[in-house]
Residue frames relative to the residue before (quaternion, step in Angstrom):
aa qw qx qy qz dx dy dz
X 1.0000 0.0000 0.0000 0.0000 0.00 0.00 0.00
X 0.4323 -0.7048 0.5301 0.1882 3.80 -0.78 1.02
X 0.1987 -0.7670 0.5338 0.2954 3.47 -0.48 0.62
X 0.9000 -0.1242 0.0793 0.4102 3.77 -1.23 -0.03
X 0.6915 0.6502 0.0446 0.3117 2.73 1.10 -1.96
X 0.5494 0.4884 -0.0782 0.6734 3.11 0.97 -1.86
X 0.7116 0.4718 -0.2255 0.4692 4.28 0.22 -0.90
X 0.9087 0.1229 -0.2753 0.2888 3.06 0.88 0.05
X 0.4166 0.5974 -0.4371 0.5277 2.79 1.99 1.31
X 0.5604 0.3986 -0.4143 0.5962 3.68 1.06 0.14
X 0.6997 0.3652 -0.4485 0.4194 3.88 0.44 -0.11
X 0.5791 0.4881 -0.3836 0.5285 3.36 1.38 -0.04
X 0.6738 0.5588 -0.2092 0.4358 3.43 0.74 -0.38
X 0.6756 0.5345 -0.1242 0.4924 3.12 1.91 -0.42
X 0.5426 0.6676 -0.2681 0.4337 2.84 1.85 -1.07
X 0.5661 0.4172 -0.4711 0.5325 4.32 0.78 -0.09
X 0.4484 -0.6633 0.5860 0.1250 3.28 -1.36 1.45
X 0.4927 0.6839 -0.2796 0.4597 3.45 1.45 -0.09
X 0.7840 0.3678 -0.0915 0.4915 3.39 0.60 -1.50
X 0.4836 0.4288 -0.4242 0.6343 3.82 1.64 -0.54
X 0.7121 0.3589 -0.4562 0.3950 4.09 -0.38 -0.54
X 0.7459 0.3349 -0.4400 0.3712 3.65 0.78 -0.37
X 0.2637 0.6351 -0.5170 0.5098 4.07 1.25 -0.21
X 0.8022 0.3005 -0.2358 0.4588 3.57 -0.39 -1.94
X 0.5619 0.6277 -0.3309 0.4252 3.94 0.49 -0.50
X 0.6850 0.5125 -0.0890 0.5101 3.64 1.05 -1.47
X 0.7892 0.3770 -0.2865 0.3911 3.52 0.98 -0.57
X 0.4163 0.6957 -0.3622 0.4600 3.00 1.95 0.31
X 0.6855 -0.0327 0.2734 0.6740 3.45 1.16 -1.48
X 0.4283 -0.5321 0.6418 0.3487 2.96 -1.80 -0.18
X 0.1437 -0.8266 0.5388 0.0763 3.65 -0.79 0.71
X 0.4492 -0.5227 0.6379 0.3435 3.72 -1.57 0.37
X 0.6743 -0.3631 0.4374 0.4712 3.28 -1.75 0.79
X 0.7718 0.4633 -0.1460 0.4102 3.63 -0.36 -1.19
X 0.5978 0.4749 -0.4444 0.4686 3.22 1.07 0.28
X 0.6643 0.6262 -0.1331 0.3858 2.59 1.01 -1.37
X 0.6695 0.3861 -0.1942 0.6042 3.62 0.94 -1.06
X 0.8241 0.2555 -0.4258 0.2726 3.66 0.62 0.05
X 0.3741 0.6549 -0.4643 0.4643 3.36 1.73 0.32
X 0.8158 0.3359 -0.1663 0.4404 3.75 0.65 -1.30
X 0.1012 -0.8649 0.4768 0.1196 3.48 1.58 -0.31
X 0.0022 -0.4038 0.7515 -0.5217 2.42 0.09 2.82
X 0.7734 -0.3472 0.5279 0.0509 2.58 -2.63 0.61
X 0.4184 -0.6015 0.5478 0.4038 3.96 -0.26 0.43
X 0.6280 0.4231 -0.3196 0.5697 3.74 0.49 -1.39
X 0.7762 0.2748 -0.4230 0.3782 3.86 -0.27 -0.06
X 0.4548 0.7048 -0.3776 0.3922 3.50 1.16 -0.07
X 0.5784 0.6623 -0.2602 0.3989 2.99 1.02 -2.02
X 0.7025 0.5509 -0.0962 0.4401 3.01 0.20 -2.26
X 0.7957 0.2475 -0.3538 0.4248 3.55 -0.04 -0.50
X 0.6094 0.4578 -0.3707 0.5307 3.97 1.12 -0.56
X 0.7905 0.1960 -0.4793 0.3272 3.63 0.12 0.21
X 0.3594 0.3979 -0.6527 0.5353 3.91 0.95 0.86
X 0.6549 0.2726 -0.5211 0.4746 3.75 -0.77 -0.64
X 0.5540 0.6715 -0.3957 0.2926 4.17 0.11 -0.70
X 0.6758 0.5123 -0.0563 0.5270 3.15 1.06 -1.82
X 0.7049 0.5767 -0.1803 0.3716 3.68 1.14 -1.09
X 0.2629 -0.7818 0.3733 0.4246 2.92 2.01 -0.77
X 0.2471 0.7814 -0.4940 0.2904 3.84 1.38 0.69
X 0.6926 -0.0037 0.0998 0.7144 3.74 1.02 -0.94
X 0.1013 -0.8037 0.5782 0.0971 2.55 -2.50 -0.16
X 0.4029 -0.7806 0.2826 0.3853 3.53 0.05 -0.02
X 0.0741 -0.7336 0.6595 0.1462 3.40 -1.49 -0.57
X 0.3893 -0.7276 0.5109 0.2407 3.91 -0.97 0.16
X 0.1976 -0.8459 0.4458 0.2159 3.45 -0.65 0.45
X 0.7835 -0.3207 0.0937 0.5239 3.64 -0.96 0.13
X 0.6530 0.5135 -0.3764 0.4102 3.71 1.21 -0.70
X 0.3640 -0.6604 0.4112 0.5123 3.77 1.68 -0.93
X 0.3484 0.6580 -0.5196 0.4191 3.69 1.34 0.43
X 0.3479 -0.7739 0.5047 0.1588 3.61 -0.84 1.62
X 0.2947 -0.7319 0.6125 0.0473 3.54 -1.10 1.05
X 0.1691 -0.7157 0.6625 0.1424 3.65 -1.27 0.84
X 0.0464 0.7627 -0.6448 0.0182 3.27 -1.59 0.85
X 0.6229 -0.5916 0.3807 0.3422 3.49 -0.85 0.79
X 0.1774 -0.8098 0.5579 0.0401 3.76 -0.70 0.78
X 0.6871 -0.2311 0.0155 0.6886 3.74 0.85 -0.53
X 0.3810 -0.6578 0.6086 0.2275 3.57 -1.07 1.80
X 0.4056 -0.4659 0.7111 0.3359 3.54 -2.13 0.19
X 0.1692 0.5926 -0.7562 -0.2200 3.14 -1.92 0.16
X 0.2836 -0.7784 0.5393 0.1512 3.50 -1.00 0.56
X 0.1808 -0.7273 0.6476 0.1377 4.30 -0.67 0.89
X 0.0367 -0.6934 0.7171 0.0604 3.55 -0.61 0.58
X 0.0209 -0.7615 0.6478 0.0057 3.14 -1.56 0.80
X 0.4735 -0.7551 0.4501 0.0556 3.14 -1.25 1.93
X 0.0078 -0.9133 0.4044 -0.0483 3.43 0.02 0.83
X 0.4251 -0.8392 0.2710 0.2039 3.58 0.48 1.71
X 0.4321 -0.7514 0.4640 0.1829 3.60 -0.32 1.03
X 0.6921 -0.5459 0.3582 0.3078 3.02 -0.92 -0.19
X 0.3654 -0.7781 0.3010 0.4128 3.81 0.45 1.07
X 0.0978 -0.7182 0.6633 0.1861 4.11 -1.04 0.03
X 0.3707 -0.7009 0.4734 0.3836 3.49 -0.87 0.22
X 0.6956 -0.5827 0.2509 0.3373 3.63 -1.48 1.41
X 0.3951 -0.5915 0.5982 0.3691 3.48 -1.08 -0.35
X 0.2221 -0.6889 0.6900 -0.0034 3.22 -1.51 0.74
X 0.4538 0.5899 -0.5728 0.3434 3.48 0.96 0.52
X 0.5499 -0.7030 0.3720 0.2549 3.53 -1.44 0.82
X 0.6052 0.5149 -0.3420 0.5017 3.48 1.32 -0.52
X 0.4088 0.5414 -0.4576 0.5749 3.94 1.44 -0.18
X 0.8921 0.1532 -0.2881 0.3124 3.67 -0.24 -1.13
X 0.2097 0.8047 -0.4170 0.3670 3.35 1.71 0.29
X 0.7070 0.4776 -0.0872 0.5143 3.25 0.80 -2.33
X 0.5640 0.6436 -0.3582 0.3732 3.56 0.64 -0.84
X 0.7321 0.4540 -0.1946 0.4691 3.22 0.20 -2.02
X 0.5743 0.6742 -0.3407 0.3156 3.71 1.14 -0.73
X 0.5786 0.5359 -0.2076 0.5787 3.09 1.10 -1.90
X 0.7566 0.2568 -0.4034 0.4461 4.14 0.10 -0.77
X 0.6638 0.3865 -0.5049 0.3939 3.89 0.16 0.14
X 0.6533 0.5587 -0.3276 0.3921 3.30 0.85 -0.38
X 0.4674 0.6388 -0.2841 0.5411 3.54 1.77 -0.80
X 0.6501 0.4068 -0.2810 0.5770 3.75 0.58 -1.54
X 0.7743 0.3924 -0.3049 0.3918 3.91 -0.17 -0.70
X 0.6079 0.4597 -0.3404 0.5507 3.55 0.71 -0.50
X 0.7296 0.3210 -0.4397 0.4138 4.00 0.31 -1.18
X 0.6945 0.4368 -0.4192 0.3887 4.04 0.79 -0.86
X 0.6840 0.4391 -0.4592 0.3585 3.79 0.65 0.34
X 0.5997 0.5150 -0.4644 0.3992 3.59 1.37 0.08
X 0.4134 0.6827 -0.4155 0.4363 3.61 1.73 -0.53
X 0.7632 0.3702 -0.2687 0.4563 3.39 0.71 -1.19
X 0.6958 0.5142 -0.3121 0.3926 3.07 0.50 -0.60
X 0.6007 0.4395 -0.3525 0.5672 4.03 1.41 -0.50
X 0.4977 0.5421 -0.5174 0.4367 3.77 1.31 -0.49
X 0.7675 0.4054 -0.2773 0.4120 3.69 -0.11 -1.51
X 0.5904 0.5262 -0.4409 0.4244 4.01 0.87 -0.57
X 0.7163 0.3764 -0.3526 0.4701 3.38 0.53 -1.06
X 0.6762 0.4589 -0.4230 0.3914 3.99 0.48 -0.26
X 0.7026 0.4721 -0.3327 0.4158 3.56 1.39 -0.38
X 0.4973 0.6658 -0.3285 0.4489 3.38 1.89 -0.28
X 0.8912 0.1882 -0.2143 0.3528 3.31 1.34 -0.67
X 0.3225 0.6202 -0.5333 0.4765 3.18 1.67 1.18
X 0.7006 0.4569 -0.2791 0.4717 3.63 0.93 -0.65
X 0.5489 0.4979 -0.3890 0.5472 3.45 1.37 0.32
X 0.7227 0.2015 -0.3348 0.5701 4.18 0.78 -0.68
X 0.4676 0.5268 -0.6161 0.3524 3.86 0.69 0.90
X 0.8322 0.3029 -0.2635 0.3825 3.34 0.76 -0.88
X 0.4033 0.6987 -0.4059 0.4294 3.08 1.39 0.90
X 0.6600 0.4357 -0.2780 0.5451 3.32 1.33 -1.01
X 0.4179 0.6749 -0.4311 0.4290 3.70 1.55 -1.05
X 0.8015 0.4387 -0.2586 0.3134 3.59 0.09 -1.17
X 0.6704 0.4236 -0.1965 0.5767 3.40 1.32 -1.18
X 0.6537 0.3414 -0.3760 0.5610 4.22 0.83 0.02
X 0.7086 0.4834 -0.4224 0.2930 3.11 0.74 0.04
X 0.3790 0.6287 -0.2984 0.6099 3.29 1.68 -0.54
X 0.7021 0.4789 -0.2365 0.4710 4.10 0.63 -0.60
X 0.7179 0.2716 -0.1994 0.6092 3.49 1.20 -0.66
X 0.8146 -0.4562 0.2944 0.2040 3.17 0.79 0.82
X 0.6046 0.6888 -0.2246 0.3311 3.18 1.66 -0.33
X 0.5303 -0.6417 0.4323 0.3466 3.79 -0.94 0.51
X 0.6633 -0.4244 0.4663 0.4032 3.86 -0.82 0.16
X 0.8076 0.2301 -0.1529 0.5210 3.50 0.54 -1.52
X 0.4133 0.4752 -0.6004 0.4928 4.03 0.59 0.20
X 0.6081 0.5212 -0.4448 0.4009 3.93 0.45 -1.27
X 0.6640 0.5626 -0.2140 0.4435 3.42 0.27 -1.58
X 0.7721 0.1588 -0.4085 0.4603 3.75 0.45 -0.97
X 0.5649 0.6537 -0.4284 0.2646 3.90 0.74 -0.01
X 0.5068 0.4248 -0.4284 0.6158 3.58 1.64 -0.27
X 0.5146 0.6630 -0.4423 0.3163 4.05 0.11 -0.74
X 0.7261 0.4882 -0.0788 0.4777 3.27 1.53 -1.85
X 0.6138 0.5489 -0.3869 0.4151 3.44 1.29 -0.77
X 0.7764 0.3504 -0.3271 0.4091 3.70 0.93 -0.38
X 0.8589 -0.0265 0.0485 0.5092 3.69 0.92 -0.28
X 0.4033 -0.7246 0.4406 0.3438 3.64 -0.46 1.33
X 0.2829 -0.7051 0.6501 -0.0104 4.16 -0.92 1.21
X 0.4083 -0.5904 0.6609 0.2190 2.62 -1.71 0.76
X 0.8022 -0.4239 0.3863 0.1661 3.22 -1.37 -0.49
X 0.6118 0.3084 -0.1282 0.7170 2.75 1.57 -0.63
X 0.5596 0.5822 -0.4142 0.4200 3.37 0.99 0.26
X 0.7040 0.5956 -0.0384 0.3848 2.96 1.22 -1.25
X 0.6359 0.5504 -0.2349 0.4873 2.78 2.08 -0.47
X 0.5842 0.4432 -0.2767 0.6211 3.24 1.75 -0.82
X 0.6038 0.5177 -0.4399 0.4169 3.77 0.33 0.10
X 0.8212 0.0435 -0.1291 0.5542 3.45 0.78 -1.02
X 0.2464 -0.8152 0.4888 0.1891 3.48 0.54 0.46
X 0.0729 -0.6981 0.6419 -0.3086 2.84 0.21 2.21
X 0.4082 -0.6289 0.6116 0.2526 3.02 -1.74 0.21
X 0.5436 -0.7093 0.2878 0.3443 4.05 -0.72 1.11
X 0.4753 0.5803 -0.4544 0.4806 3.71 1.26 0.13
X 0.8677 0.1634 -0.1559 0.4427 3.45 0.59 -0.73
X 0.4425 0.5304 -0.4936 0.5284 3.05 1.01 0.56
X 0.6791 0.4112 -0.4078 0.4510 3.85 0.77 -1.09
X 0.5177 0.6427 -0.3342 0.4553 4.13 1.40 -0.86
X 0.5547 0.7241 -0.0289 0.4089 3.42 0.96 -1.13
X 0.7752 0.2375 0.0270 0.5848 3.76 0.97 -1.19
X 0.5114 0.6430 -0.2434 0.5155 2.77 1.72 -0.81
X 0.6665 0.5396 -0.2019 0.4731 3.96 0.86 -1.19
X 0.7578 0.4866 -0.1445 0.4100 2.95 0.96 -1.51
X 0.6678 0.4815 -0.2416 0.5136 3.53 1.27 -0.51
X 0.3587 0.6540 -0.4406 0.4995 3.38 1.51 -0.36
X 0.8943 0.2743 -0.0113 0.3532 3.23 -0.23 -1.88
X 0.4194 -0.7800 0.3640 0.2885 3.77 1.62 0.52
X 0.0789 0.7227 -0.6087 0.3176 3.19 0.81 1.81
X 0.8285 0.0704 0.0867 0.5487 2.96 0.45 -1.42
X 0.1009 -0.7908 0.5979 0.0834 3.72 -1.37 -0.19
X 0.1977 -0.8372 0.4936 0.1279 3.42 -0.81 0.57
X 0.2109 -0.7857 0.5797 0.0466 3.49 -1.28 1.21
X 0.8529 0.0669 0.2063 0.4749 4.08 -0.77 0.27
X 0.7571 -0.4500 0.2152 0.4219 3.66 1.49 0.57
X 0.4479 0.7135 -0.1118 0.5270 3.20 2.15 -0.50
X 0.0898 0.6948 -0.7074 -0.0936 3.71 -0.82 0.83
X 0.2867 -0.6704 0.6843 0.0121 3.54 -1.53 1.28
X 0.2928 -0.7749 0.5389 0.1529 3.22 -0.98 0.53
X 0.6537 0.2578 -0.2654 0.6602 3.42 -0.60 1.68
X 0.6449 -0.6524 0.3349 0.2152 3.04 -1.45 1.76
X 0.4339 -0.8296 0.2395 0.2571 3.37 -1.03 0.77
X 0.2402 0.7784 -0.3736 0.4436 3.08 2.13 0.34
């Protein structure tokens, strides 16, 4: 049982709508940064940032796989019981600008819930065009000639220009081939670098 204390650093810790979709995301699978940021379509760098508070929290952890590309997985899940506890009764208003406001709050309710419908319709159809792009990404890329991990750092780029050291904690590459790596890719005006910054796409 959490005492007070401890309760209100995991409800603080809960409170980013970010860090609950990746929790609810994690219990599905374990995921690569880059998975993760392109299912929820966040930023690698905001990804990062939100997996090593939950990290620290003991919420998840990680592990490397055969390629050394670091994987998150839930370690101890939250569930939370809220209990509603009836107040004390008052008698209603009956002023008209009250049920004025009221009737507001329900048209606004109906109009807000049918634009998130639409808006989870078109996410989930853009979640899975951006899944058979980086499907074909992998198999044309293997055609031009390309390494697995250039592929890998060219989706990384498609969501947010990275530093280097970003790029290391995203794909947990080693800095010889990672520096070998950018190096190829800038050759052939994949990629291009500005002010410490890799951008995806030539800088011309």
């Amino acid at each position: 049982m959490l005492d007070q204390t401890e309760v209100a650093r995991v409800l603080d810790l809960l409170g980013n709508r970010n860090r609950r979709r990746i929790i609810e995301l994690l219990r599905e699978k374990p995921c690569f940064v880059t998975e993760i940021s392109d299912r929820l379509m966040i930023s690698p760098k905001a990804v990062i940032e939100h997996l090593q508070i939950l990290e620290r929290e003991d919420i998840l952890s990680c592990q490397t796989d055969s390629r050394r590309r670091k994987y998150y997985f839930l370690l101890n899940d939250i569930k939370i019981s809220i209990s509603i506890i009836e107040s004390e009764k008052k008698e209603p208003e009956t002023d008209i600008s009250n049920e004025l406001s009221f009737n507001l709050l329900l048209k606004n309710l109906k109009r807000l819930t049918k634009r998130r419908e639409d808006v989870a319709i078109m996410l989930q159809a853009i979640d899975e065009s951006l899944e058979d792009i980086i499907r074909e990404l992998h198999k044309s890329g293997k055609e031009f000639e390309l390494f697995e991990s250039e592929t890998d750092i060219i989706i990384a780029l498609a969501h947010f220009p990275l530093t280097f050291n970003e790029l290391v904690q995203i794909l947990h590459n080693n800095n010889i081939n990672l520096h070998e790596n950018l190096k190829r890719l800038k050759s052939k005006n994949y990629i291009h670098e500005d002010k410490g910054r890799y951008y995806l796409g030539s800088s011309i």
